[in-house]
C-alpha positions as CSV (number, residue, x, y, z in Angstrom):
1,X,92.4,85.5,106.5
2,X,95.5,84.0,108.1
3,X,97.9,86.6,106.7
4,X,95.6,89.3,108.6
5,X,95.5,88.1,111.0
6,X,99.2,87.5,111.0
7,X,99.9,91.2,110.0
8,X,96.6,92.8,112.2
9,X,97.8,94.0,115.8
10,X,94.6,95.0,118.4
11,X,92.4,97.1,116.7
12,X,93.9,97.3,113.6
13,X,91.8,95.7,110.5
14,X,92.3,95.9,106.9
15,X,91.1,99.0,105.3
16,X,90.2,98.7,101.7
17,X,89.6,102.0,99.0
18,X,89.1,102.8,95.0
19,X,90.9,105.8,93.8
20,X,90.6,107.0,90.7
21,X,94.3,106.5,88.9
22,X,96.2,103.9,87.6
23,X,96.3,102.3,84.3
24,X,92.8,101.5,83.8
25,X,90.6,104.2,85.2
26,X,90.9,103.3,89.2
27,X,92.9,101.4,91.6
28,X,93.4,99.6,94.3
29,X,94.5,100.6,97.7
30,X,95.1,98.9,100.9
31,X,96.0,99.9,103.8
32,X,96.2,98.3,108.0
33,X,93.8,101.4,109.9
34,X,92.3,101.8,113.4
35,X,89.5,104.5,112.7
36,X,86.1,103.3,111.7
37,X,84.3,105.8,109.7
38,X,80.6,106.7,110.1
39,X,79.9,106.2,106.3
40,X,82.1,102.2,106.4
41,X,80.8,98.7,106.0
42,X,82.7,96.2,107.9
43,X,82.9,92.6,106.9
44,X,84.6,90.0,109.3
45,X,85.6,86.4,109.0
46,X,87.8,84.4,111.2
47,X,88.6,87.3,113.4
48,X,90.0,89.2,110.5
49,X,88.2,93.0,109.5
50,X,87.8,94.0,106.0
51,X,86.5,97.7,106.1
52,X,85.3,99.6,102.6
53,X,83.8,103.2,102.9
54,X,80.9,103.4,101.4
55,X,81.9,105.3,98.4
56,X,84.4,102.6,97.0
57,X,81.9,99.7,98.3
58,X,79.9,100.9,95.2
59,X,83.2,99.8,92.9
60,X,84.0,96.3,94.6
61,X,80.6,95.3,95.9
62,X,81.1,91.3,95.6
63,X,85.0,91.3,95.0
64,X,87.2,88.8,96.7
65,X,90.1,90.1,98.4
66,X,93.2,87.2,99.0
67,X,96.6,87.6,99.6
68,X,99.1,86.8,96.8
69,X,103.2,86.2,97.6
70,X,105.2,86.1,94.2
71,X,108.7,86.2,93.5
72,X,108.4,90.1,93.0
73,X,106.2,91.1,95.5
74,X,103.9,90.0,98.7
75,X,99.9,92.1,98.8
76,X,96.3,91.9,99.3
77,X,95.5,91.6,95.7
78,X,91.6,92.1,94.8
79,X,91.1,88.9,92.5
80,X,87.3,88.9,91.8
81,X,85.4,92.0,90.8
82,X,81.8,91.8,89.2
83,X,81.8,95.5,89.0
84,X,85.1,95.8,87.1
85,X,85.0,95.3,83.0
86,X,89.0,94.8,82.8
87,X,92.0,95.4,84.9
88,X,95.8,95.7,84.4
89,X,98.4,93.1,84.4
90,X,99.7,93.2,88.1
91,X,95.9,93.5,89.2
92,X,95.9,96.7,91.2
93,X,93.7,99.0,88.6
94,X,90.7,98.4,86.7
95,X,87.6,99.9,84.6
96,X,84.5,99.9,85.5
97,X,81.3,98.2,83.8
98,X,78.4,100.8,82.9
């Protein structure tokens, strides 16, 4: 939460989507937006806006999104998913359980 709202300026929030690609079937994407959608769910906490269209809430439904800062890189990292079977290494793809 702190590092959104560190990073968040007015009506910015934290926009959260599943794309198919990556190493394991789908990934990851994050991105700081300012346009709710009629189809999003919006989650807040602290002040801080975590927004999911519908379509990828299906995929991450009960994740935990945190921030990780490594040596390599700084990101919103998803680090819990009960809908997600197995991931990659560097966390930013995963499969899907059926």
């Amino acid at each position: 939460l702190q590092r959104l709202l560190e990073i968040a300026e007015g009506a910015e929030f934290l926009r959260l989507q599943v794309e198919g690609g990556g190493c394991s079937g789908f990934q990851y994407k994050f991105s700081l937006d300012t346009v709710i959608q009629p189809d999003d769910r919006r989650a807040r906490a602290g002040g801080a806006r975590v927004v999911v269209d519908v379509d990828s809430l299906a995929f991450v439904k009960g994740s935990m999104v945190d921030f990780s800062q490594e040596l390599i890189r700084s990101s919103f990292q998803v680090v819990s998913n009960p809908q997600a079977e197995k991931g990659c290494s560097c966390g930013t793809s995963f499969s899907v359980k059926f």
